[in-house]
N, C-alpha and C positions, 0 to 999 in steps of 0.2 A: 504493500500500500504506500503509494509515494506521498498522499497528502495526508498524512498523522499528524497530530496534536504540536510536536514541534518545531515540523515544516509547517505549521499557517500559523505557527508565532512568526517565525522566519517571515512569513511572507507578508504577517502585519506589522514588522518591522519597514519594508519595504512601502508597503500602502499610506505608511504616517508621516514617511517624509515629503509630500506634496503638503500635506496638514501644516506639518511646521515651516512651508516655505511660506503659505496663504496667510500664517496668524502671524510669520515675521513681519511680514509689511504692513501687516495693520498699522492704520494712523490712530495710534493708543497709545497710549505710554505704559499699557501692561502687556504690550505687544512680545517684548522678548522676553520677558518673565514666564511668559503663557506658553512661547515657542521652544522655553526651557523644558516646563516640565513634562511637553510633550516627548520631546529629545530624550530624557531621562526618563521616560517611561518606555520608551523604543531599545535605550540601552540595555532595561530591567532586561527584556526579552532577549537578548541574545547573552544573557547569565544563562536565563530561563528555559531557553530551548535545548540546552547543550546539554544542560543539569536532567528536564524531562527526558530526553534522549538516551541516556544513559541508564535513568530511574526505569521508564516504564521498558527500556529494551526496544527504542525502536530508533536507532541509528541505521541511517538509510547513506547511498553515496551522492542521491540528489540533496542529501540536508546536508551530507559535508560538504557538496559542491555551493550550495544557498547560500548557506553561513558567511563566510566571507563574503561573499560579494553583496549581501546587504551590507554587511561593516562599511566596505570600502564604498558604498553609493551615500550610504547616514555622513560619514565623515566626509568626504569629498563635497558632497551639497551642503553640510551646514561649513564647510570650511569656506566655499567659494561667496555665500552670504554675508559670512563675518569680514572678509576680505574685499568684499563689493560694497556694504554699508558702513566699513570703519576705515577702509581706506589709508591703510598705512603700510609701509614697506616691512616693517617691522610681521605684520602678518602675511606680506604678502611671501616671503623667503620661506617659513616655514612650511605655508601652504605649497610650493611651488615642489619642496623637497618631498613633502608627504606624499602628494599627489603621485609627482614623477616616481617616486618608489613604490607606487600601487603598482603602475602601470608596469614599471620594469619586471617586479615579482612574479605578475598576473602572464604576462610574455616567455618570462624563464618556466613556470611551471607549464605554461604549454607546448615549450619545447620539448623539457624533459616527459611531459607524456608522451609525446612524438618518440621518446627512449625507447617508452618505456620503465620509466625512472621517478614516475608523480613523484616517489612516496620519501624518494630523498629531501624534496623541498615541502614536506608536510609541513603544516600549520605546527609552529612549536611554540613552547611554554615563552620564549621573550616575544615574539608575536601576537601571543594574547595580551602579555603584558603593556606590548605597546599599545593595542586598540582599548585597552581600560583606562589606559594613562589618557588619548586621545580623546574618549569619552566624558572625562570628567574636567578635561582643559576645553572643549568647546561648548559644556555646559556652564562651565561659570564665564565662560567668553558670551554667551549666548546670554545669560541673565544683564550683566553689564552693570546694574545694578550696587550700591557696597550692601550688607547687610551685616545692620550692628556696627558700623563702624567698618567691618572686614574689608579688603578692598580686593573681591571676588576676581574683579578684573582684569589686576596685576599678579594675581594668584593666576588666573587661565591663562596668563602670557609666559606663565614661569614656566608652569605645567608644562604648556605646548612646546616649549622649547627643549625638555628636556625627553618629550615624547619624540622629538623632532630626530633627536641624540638614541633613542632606544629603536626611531626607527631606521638610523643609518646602519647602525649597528645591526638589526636583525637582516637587512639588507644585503650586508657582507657575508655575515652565516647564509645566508643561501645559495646565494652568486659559491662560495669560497664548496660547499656541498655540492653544490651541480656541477662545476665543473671537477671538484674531484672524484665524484660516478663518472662523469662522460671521461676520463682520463683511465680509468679500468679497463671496461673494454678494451682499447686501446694497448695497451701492456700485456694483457691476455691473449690478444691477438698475434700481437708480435712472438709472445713465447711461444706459441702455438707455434708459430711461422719458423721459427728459430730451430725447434725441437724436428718440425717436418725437414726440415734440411738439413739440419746434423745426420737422422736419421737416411736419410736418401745417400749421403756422403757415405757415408759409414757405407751401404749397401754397392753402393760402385764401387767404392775403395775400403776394400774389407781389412781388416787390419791382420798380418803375417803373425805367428805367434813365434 
């Protein structure tokens, strides 16, 4: 069954981000407060789907295909928001790098399916870490708001910068994994190649005892 319980969280993570782009622009001033905690309810859901997934046994390869790619569309559309109404260089760098490192990743893992090899560039533990780090710097970028005093704002710009740092970083672990598969075969081949000619040598020119 491809549409279980934590594929149509998946996919309502996917459905809420038009929501959050309509209630951004609202001409409100609880416009991105309200855009927040839509965001952070979309985030709840991809804890939520992974955790159901596991719980009730119903991990599928279209949910681990989904998964990510709502991440990278939630992050990527509210990145490109905050970037177009705040207008500063200072967002615009980090976004520029996130983005481009979606895209890069998203390309390397379809080479290495093209391998044969998905499974060396699997989704790992600092890759989730970056997209929760990611989540919670474009949520308080998204409020903009202080609360209490907190200055939420300058907190999402720290966040995102060091999210920025976790996502170069997981970026390299992958790049640095795929091409050490694709460099295997390779060496495999060659002994192979190496061993058939010793052996063919040896058969022409047998050795005298």
């Amino acid at each position: 069954m491809i549409f279980n319980v934590p594929v149509l969280l998946t996919l309502l993570r996917i459905l809420l981000l038009p929501v959050i782009v309509v209630v951004f622009y609202l001409d409100y001033s609880w416009a991105r407060p309200a855009s927040c905690v839509i965001f952070i309810l979309a985030g709840i859901t991809d804890w939520l789907d992974g955790y159901l997934a596991r719980r009730l046994g119903q991990e599928s390869r279209f949910g681990a295909f989904l998964d990510p790619v709502a991440d990278k569309l939630m992050v990527a559309s509210v990145l490109i928001l905050i970037v177009e109404f705040d207008n500063s260089p200072w967002l615009t760098i980090p976004a520029i790098i996130v983005i481009g490192r979606e895209i890069t990743i998203s390309a390397l893992r379809e080479w290495m399916a093209d391998m044969g090899q998905r499974g060396k560039v699997a989704v790992s533990y600092l890759g989730k870490l970056k997209t929760t780090l990611q989540i919670v710097a474009l949520a308080l970028l998204l409020w903009h708001h202080d609360i209490a005093g907190l200055p939420t704002y300058r907190i999402g710009m720290i966040a995102l910068y060091v999210a920025t740092i976790l996502t170069i970083w997981s970026m390299v672990g992958y790049i640095r994994a795929a091409f050490a598969s694709d460099s295997l075969p390779a060496k495999t081949n060659n002994s192979a190649s190496n061993s058939a000619n010793n052996n063919a040598n040896n058969s022409v020119n047998p050795k005298i005892p």
